[in-house]
C-alpha atoms as an extended CHARMM CRD file, in Angstrom:
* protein
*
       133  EXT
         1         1  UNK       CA              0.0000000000        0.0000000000        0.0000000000  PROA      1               0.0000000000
         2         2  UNK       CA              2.4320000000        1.9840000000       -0.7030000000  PROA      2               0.0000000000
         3         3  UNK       CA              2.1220000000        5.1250000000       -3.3230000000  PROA      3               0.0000000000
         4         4  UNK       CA              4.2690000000        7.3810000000       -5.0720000000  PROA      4               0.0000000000
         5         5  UNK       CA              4.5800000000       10.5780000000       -4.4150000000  PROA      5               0.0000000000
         6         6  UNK       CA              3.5320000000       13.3620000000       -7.5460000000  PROA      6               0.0000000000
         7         7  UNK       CA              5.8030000000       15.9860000000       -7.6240000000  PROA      7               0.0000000000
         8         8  UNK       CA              4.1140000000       18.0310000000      -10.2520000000  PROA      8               0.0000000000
         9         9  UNK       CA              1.0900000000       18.1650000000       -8.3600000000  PROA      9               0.0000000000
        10        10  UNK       CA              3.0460000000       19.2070000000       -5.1280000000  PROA      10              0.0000000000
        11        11  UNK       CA              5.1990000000       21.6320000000       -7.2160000000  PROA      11              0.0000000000
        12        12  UNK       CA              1.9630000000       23.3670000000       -9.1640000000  PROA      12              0.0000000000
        13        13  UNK       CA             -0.2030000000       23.6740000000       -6.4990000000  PROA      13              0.0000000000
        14        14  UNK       CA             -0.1710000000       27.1010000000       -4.5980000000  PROA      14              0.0000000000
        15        15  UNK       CA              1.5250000000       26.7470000000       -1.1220000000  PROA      15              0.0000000000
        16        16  UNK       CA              1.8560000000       29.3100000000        1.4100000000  PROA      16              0.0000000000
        17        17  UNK       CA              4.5490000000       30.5450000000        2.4290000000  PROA      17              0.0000000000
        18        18  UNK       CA              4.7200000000       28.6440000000        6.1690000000  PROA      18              0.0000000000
        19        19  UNK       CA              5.3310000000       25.5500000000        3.4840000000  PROA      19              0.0000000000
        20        20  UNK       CA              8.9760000000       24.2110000000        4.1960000000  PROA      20              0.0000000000
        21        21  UNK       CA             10.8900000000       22.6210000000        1.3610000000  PROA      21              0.0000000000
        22        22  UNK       CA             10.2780000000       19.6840000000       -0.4240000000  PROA      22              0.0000000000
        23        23  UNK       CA             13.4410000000       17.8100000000        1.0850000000  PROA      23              0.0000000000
        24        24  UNK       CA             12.5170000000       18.7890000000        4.8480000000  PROA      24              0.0000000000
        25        25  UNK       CA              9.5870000000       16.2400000000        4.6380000000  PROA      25              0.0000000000
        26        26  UNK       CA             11.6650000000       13.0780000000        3.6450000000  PROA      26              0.0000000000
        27        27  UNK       CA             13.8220000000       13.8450000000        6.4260000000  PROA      27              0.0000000000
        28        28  UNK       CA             10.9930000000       14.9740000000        9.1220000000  PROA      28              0.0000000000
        29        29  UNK       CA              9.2680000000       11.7750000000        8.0590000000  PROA      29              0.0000000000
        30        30  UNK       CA             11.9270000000        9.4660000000        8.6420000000  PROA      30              0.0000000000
        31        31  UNK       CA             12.9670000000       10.7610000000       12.1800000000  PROA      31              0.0000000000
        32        32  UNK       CA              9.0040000000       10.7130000000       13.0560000000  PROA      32              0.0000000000
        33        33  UNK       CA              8.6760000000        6.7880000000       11.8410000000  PROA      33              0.0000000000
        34        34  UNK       CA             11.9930000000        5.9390000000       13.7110000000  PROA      34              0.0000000000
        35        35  UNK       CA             10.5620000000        7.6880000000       16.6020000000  PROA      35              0.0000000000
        36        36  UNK       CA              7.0270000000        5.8930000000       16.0170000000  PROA      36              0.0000000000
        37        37  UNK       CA              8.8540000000        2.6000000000       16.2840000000  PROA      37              0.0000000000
        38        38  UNK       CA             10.8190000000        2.7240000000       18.6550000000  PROA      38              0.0000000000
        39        39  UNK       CA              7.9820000000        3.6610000000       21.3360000000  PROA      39              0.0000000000
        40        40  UNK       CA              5.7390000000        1.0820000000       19.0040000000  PROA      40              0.0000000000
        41        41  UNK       CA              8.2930000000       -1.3940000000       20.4970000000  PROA      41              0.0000000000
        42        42  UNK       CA              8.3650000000       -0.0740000000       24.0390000000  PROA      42              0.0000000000
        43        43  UNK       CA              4.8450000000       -0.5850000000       23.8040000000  PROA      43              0.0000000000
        44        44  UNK       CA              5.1600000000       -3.9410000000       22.7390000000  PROA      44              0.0000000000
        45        45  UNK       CA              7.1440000000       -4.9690000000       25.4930000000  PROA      45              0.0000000000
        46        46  UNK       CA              5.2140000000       -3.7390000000       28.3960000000  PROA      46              0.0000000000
        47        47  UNK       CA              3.2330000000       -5.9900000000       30.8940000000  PROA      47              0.0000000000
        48        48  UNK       CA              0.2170000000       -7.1480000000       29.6740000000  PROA      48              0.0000000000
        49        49  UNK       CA             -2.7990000000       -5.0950000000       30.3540000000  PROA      49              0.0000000000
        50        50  UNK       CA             -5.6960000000       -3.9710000000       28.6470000000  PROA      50              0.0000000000
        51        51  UNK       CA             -4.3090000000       -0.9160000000       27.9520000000  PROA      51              0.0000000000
        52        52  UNK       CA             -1.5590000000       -1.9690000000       25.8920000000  PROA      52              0.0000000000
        53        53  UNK       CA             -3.6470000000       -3.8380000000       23.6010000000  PROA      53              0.0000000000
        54        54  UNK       CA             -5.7440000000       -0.7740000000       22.8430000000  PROA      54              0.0000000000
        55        55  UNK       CA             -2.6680000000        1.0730000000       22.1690000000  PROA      55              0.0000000000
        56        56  UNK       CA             -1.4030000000       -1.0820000000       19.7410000000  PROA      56              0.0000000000
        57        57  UNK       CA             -4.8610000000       -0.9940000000       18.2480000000  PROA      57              0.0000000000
        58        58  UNK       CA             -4.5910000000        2.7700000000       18.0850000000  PROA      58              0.0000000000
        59        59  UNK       CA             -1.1980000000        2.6950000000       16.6360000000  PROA      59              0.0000000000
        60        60  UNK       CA             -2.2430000000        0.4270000000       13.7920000000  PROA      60              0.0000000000
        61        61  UNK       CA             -5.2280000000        2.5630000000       12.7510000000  PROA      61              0.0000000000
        62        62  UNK       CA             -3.2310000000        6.1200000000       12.3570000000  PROA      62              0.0000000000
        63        63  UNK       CA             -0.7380000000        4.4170000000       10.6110000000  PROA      63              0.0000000000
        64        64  UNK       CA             -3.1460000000        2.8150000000        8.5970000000  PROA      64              0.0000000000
        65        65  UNK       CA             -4.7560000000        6.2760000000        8.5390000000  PROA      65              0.0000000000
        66        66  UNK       CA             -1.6030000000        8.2080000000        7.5600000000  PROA      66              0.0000000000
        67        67  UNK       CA             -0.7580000000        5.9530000000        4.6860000000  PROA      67              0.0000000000
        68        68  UNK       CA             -4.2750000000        7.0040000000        3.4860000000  PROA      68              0.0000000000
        69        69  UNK       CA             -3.8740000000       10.4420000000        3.7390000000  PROA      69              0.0000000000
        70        70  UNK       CA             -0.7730000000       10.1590000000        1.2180000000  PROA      70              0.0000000000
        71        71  UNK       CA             -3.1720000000        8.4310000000       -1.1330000000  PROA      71              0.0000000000
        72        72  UNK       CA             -5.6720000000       11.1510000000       -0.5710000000  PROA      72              0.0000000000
        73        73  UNK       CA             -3.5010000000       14.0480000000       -1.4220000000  PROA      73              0.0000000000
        74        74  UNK       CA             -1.3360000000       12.8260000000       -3.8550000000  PROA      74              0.0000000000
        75        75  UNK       CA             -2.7920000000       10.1840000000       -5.9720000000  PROA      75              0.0000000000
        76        76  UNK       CA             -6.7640000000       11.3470000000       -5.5660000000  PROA      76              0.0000000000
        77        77  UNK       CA             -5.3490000000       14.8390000000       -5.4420000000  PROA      77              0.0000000000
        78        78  UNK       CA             -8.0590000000       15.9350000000       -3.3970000000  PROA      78              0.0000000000
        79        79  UNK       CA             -7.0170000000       18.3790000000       -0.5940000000  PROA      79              0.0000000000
        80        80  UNK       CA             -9.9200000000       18.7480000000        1.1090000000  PROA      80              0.0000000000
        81        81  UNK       CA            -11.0250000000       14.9450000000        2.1560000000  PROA      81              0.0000000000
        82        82  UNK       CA             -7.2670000000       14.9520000000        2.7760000000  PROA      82              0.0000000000
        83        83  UNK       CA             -7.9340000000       17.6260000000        5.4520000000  PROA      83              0.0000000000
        84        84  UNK       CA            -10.5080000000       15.8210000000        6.9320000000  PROA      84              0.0000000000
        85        85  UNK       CA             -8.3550000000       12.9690000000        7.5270000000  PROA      85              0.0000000000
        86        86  UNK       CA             -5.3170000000       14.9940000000        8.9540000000  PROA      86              0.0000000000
        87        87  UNK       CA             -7.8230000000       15.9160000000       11.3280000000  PROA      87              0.0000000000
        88        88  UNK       CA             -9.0050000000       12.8820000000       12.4900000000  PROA      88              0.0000000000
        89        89  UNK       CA             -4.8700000000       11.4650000000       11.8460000000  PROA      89              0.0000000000
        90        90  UNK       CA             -3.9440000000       14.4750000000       14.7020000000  PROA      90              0.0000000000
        91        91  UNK       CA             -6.9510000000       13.1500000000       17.1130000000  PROA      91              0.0000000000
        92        92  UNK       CA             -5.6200000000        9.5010000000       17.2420000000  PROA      92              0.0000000000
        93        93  UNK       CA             -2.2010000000        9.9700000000       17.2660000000  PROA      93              0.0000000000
        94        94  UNK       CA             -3.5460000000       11.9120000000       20.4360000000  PROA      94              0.0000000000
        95        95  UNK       CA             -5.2050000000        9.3030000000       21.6000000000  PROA      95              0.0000000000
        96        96  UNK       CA             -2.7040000000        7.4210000000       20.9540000000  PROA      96              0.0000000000
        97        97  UNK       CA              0.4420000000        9.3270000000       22.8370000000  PROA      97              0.0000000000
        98        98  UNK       CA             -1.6940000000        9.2810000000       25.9100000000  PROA      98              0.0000000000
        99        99  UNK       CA             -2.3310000000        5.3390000000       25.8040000000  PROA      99              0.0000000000
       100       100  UNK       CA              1.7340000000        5.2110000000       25.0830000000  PROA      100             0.0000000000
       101       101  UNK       CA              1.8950000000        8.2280000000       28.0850000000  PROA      101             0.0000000000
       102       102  UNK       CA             -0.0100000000        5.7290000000       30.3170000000  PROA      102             0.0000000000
       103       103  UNK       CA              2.7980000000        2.7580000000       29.5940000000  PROA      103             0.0000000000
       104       104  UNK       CA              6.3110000000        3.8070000000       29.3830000000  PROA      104             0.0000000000
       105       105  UNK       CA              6.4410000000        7.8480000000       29.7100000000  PROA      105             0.0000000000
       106       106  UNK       CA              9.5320000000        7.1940000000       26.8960000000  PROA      106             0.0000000000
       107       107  UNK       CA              7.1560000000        5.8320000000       24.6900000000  PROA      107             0.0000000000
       108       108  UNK       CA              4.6060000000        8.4450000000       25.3910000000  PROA      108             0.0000000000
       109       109  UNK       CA              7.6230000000       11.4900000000       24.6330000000  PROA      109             0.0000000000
       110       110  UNK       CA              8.4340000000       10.1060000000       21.5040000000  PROA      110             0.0000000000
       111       111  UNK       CA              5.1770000000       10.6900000000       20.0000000000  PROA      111             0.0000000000
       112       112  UNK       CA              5.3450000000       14.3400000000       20.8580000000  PROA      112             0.0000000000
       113       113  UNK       CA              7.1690000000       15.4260000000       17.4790000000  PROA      113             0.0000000000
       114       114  UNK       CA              4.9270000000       13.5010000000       15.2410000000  PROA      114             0.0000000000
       115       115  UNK       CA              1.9680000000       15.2000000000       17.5370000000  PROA      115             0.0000000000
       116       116  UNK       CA              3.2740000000       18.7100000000       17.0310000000  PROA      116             0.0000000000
       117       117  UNK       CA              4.2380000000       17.7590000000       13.3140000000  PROA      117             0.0000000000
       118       118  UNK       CA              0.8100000000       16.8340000000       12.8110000000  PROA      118             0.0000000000
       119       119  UNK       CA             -0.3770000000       19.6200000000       14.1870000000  PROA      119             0.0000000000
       120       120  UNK       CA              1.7000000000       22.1170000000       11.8680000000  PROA      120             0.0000000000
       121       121  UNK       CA              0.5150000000       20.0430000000        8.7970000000  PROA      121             0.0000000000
       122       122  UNK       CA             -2.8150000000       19.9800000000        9.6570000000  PROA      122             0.0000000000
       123       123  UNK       CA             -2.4760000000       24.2530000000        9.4620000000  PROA      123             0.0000000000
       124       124  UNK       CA             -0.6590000000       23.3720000000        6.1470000000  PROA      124             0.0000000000
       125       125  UNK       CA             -3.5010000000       21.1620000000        4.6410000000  PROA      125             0.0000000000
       126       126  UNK       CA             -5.9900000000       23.8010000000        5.3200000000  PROA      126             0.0000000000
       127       127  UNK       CA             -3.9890000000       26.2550000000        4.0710000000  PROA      127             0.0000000000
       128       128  UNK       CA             -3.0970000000       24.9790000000        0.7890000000  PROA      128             0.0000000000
       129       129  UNK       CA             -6.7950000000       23.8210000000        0.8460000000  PROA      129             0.0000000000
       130       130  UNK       CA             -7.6740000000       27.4150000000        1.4470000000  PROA      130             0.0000000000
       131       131  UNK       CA             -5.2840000000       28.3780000000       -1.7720000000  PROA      131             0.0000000000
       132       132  UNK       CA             -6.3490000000       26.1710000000       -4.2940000000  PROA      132             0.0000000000
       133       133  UNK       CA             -9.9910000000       25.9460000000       -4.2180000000  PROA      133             0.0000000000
């Protein structure tokens, strides 16, 4: 489930100017998924409670979720349901850092980048949203 990423559409859409360049996001995106896995493990390795299980639930479904929102944006092109997800991405990683929080407070820290990340490209999303409609 992997997609490619279209750099023409990126490139002739309007952006604003908050928008860093291209080659920041390969790079943010890599320390956030190392960062994402490494508490995913911490996570894994905890006692067995309830909680965990519903954590690793949670974890599944915004990763499942933020693989969509790729496909959203730049295969379907459509910035606006793409929006919508970011949104509801930004809620359960939330969620999520707050089950991780209630585990191993490592495992809950490391999701604070990809929190505040999400929360800048949610402002992004609406943005260029905002620009091209």
């Amino acid at each position: 489930m992997f997609y490619s990423y279209d750099e023409k559409f990126f490139d002739k859409i309007v952006k604003p100017s908050i928008t860093p360049p291209k080659s920041v996001f390969k790079y943010v995106w890599s320390v956030l998924f190392l960062l994402m896995f490494v508490s995913f493990i911490i996570v894994v390795l905890s006692p067995r409670i309830i909680i965990k299980y519903w954590a690793i639930l949670v974890f599944l479904v915004q990763l499942f979720v933020n693989l969509y929102w790729t496909k959203v944006f730049f295969i379907d092109h459509n910035i606006k349901k793409a929006f919508l997800i970011a949104i509801l991405l930004l809620i359960l990683v939330a969620i999520m850092a707050v089950l991780f929080l209630k585990l191993s407070l490592i495992a809950g820290i490391l999701q604070l980048p990809y929190l505040l990340w999400l929360g800048f490209a949610c402002v992004l999303n609406k943005l260029l949203l905002e620009l091209n409609t």
